[in-house]
DSSP file (Angstrom, degrees, kcal/mol; ACC not computed):
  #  RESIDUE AA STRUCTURE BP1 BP2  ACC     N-H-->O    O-->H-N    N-H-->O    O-->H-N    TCO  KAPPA ALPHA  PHI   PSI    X-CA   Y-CA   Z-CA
    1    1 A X              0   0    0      0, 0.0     5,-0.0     0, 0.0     0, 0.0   0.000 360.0 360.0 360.0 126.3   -5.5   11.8   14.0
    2    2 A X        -     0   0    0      1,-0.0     4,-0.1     4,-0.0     0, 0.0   0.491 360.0 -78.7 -87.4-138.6   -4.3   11.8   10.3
    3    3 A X  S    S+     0   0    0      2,-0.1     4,-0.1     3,-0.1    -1,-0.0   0.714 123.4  42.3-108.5 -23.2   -3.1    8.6    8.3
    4    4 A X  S  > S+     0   0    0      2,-0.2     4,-2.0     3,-0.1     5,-0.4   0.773 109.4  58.2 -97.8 -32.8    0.3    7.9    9.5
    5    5 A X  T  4 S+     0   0    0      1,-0.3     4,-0.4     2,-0.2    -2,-0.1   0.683 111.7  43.1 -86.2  -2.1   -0.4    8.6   13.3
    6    6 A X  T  >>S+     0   0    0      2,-0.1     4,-1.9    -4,-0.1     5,-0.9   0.699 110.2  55.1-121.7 -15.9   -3.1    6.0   13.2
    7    7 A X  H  >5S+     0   0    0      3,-0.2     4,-2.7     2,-0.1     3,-0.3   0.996 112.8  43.0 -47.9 -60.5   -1.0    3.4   11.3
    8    8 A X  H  <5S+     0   0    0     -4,-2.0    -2,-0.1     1,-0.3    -3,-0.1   0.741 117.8  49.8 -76.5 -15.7    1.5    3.7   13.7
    9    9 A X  H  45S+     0   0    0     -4,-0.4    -1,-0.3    -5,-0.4    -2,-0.1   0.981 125.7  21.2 -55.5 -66.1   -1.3    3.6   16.4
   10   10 A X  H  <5S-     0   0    0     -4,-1.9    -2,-0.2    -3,-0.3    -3,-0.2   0.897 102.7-140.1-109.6 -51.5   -3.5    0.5   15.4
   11   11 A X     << -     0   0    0     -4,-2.7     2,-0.3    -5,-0.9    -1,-0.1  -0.290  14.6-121.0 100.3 162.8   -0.4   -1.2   13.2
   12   12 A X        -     0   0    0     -2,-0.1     2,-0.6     2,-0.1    54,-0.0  -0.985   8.2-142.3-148.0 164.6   -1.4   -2.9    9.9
   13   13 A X        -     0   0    0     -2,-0.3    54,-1.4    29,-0.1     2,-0.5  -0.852  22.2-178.9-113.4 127.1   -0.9   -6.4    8.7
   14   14 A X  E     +A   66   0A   0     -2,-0.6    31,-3.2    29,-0.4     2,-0.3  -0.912   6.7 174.7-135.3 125.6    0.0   -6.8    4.7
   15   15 A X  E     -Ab  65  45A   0     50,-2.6    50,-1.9    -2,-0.5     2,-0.4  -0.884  22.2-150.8-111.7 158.3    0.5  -10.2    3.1
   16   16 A X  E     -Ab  64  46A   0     29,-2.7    31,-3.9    -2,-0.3     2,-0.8  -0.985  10.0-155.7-106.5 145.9    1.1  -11.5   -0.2
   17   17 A X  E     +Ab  63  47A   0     46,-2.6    46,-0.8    -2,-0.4     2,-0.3  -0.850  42.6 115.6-105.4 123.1   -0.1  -15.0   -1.2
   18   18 A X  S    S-     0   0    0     29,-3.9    -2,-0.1    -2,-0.8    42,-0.0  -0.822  72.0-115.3 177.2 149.7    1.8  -16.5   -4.0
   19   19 A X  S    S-     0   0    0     -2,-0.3    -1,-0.1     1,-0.1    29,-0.1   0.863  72.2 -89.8 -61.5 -14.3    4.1  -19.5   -4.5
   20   20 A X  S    S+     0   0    0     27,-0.1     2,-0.1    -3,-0.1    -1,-0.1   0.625  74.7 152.2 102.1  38.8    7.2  -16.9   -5.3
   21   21 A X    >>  -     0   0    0      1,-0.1     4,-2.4     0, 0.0     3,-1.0  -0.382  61.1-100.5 -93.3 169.9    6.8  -16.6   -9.0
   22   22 A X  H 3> S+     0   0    0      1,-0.2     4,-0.5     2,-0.2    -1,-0.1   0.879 125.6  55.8 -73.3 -15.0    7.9  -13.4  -10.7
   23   23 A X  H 3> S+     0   0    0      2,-0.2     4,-2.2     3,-0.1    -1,-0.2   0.796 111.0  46.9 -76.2 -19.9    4.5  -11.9  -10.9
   24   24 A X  H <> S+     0   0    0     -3,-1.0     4,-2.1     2,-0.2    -2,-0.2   0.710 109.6  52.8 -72.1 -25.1    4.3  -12.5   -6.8
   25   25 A X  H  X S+     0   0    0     -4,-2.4     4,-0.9     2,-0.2    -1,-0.2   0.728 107.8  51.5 -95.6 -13.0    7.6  -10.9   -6.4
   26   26 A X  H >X S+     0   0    0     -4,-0.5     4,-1.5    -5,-0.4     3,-0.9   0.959 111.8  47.8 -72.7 -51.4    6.2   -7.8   -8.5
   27   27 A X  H 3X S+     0   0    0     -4,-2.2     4,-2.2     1,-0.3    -2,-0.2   0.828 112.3  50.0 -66.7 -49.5    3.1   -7.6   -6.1
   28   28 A X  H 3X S+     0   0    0     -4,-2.1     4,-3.3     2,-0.2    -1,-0.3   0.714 113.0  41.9 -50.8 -47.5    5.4   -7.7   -3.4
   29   29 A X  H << S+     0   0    0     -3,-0.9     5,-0.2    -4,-0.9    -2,-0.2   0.936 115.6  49.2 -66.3 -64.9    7.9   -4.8   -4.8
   30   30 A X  H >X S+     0   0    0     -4,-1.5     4,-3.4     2,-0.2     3,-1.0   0.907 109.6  61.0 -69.5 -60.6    4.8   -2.5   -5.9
   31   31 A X  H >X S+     0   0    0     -4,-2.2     4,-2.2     1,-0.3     3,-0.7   0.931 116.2  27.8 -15.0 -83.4    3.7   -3.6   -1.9
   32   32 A X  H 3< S+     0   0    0     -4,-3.3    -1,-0.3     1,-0.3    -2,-0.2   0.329 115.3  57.9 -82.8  29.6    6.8   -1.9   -0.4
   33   33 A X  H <> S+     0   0    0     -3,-1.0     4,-1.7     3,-0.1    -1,-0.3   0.702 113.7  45.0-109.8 -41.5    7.3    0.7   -3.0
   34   34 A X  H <X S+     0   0    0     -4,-3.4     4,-1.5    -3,-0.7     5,-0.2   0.984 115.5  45.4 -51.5 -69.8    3.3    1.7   -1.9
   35   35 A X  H  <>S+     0   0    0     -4,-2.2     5,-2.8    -5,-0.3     3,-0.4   0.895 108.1  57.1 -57.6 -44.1    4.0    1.5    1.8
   36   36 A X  H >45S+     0   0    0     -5,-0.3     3,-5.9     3,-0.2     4,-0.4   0.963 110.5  49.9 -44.2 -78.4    7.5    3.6    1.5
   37   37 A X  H 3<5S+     0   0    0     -4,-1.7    -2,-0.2     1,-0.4    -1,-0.2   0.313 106.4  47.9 -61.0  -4.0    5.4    6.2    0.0
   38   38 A X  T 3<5S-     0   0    0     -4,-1.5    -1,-0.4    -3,-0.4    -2,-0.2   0.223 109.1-123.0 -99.2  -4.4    2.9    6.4    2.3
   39   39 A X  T < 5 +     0   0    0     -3,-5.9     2,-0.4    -4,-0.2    -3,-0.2   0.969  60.6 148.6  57.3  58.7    5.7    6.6    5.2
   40   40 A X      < -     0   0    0     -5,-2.8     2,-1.1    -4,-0.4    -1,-0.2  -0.865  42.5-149.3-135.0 103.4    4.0    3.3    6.9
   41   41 A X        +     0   0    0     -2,-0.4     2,-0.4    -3,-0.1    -5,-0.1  -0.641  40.6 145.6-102.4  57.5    6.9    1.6    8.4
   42   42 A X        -     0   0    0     -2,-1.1     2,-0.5   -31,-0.1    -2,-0.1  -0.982  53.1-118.5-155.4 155.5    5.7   -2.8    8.1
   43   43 A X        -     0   0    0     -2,-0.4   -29,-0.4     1,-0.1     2,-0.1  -0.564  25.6-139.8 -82.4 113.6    6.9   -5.8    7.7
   44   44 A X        -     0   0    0     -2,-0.5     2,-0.5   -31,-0.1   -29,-0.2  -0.404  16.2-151.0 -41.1 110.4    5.3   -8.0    4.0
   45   45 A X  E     -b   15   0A   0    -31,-3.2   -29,-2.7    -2,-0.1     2,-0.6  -0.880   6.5-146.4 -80.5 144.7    4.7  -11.7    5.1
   46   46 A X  E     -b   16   0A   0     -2,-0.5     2,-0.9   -31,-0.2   -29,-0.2  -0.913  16.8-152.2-118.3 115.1    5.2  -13.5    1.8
   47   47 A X  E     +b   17   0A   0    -31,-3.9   -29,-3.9    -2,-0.6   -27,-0.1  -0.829  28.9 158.6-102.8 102.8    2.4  -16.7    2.2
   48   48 A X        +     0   0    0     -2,-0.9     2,-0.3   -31,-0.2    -1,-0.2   0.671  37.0  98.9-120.9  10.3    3.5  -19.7    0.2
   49   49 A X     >  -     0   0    0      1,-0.1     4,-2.7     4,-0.0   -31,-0.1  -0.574  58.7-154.5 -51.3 110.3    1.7  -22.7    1.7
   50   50 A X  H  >>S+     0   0    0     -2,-0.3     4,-0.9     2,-0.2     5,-0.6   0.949 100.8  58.1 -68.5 -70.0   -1.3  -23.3   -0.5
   51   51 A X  H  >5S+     0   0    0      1,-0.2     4,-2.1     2,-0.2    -1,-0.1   0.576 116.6  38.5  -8.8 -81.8   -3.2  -25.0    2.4
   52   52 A X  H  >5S+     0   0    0      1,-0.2     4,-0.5     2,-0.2    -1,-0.2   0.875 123.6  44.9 -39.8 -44.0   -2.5  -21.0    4.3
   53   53 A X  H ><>S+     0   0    0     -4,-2.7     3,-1.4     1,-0.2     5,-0.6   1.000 110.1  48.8 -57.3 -50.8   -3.2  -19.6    0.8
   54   54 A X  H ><5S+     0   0    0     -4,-0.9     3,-1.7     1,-0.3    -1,-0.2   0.786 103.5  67.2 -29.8 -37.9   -6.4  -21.9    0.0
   55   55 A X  H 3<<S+     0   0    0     -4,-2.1    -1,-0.3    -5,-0.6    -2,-0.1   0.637  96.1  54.2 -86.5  -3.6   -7.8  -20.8    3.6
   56   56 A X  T <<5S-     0   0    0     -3,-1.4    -1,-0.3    -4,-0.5    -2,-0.2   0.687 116.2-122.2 -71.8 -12.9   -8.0  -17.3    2.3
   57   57 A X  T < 5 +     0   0    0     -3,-1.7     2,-0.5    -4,-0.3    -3,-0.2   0.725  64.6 138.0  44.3  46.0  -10.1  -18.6   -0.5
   58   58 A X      < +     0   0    0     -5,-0.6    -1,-0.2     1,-0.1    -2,-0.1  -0.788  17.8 165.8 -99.8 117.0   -7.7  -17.3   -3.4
   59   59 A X        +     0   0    0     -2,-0.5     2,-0.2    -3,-0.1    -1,-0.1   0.639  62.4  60.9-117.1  -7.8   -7.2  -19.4   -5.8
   60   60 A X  S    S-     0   0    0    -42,-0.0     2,-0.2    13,-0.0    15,-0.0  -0.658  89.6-137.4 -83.2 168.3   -5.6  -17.2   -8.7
   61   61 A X  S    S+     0   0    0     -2,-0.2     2,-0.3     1,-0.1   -43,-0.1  -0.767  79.2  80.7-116.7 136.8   -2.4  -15.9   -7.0
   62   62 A X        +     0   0    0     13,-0.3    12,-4.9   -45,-0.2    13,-0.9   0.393  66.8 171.4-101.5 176.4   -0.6  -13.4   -6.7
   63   63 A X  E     -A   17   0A   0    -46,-0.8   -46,-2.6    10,-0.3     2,-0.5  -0.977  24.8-150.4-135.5 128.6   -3.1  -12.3   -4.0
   64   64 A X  E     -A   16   0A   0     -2,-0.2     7,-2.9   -48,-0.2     8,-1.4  -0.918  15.9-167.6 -92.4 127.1   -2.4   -8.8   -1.4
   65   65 A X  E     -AC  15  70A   0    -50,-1.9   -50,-2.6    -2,-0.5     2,-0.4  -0.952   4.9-174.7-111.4 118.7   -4.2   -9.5    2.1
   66   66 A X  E >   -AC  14  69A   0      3,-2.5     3,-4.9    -2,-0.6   -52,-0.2  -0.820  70.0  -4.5-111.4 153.2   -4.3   -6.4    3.9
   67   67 A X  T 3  S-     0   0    0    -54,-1.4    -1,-0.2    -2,-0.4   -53,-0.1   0.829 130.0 -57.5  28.1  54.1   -5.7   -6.8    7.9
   68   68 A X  T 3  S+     0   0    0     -3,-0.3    -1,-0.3     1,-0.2     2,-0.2   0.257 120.8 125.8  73.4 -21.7   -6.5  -10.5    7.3
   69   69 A X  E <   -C   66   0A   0     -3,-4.9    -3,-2.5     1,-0.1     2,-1.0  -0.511  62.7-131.1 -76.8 135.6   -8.8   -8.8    4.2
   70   70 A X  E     +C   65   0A   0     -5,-0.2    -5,-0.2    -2,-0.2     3,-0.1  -0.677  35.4 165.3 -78.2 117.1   -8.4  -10.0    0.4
   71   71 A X        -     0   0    0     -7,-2.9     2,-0.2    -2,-1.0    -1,-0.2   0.860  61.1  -2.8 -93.2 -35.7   -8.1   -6.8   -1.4
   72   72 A X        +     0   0    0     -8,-1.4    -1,-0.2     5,-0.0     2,-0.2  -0.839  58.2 168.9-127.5 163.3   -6.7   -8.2   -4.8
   73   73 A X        +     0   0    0     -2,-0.2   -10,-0.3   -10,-0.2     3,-0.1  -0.579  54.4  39.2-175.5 167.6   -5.6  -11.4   -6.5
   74   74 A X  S    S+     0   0    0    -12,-4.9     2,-0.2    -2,-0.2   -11,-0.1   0.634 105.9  63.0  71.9  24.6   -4.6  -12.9   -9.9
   75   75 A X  S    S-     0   0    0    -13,-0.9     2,-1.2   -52,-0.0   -13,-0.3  -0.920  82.4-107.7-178.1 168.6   -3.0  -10.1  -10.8
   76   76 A X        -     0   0    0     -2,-0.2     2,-0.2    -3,-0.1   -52,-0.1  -0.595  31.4-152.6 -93.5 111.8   -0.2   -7.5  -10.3
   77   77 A X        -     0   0    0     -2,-1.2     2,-0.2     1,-0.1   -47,-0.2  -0.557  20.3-122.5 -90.0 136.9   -1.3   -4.0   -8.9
   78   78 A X    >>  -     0   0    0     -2,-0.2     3,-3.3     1,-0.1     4,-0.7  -0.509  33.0-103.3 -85.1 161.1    0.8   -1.1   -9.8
   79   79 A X  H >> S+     0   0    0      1,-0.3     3,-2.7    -2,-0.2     4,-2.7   0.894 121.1  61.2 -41.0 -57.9    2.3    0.8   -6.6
   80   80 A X  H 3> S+     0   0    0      1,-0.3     4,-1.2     2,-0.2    -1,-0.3   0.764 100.9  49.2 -34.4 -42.7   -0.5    3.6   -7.2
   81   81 A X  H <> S+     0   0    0     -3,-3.3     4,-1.2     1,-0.2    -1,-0.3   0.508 111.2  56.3 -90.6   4.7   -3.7    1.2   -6.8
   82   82 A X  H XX S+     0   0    0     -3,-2.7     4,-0.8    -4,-0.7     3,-0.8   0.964  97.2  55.0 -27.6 -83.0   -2.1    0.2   -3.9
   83   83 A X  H 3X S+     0   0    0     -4,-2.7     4,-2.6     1,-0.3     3,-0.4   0.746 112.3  49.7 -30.2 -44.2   -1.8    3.4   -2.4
   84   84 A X  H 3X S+     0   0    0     -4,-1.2     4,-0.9     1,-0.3    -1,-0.3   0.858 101.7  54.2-110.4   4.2   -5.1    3.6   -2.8
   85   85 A X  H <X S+     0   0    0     -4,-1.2     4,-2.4    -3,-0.8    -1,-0.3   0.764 107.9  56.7 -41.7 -39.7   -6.2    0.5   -1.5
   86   86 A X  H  X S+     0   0    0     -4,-0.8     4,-1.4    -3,-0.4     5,-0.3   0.895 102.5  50.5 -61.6 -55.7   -4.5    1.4    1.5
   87   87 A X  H  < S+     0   0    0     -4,-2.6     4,-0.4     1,-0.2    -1,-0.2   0.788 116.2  43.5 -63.1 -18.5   -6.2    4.6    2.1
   88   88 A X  H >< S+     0   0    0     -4,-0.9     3,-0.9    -5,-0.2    -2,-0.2   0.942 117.4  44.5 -82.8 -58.3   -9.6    3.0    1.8
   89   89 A X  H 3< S+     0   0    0     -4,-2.4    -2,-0.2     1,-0.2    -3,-0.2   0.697 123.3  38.2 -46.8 -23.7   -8.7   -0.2    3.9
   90   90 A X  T 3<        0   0    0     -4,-1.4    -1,-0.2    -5,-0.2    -2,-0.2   0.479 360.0 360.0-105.3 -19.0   -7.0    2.0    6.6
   91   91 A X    <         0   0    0     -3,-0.9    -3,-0.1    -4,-0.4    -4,-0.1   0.524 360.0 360.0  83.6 360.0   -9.4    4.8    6.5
């Protein structure tokens, strides 16, 4: 099974935590500009309840949560380290 057939298989969950400041809305862009380019076909939740955030234990924002996992935060990853967050987190 390759990389797309088991995204589309197992499904993947990707959040960003941030109040909606322009560095959150970059991590967010860079998000679906990553996920286009990987042909993985899912919907961003954009988390800005600090309580929701807090319970992540992030306190820098912005933050990427991929499958409930913190992968990043307190800064803006370009579309490339995404990508390859993705491949590691996804397998």
């Amino acid at each position: 099974m390759d990389f797309k057939e088991m995204i589309k298989k197992e499904g993947i969950s990707v959040k960003i935590l941030g109040s909606g400041c322009s560095k959150c809305n970059q991590l967010e862009e860079a998000t679906k500009d990553a996920l286009k380019k990987l042909g993985i076909d899912t919907a961003i939740e954009h988390v800005r309840d600090f309580a929701q955030i807090a319970s992540y234990g992030v306190m820098t924002t912005p933050a990427l949560v991929i499958d409930g996992k913190v992968v990043s935060y307190g800064k803006v990853l370009k579309t490339e380290e995404i990508i390859e967050i993705l491949k590691k987190v996804i397998g």
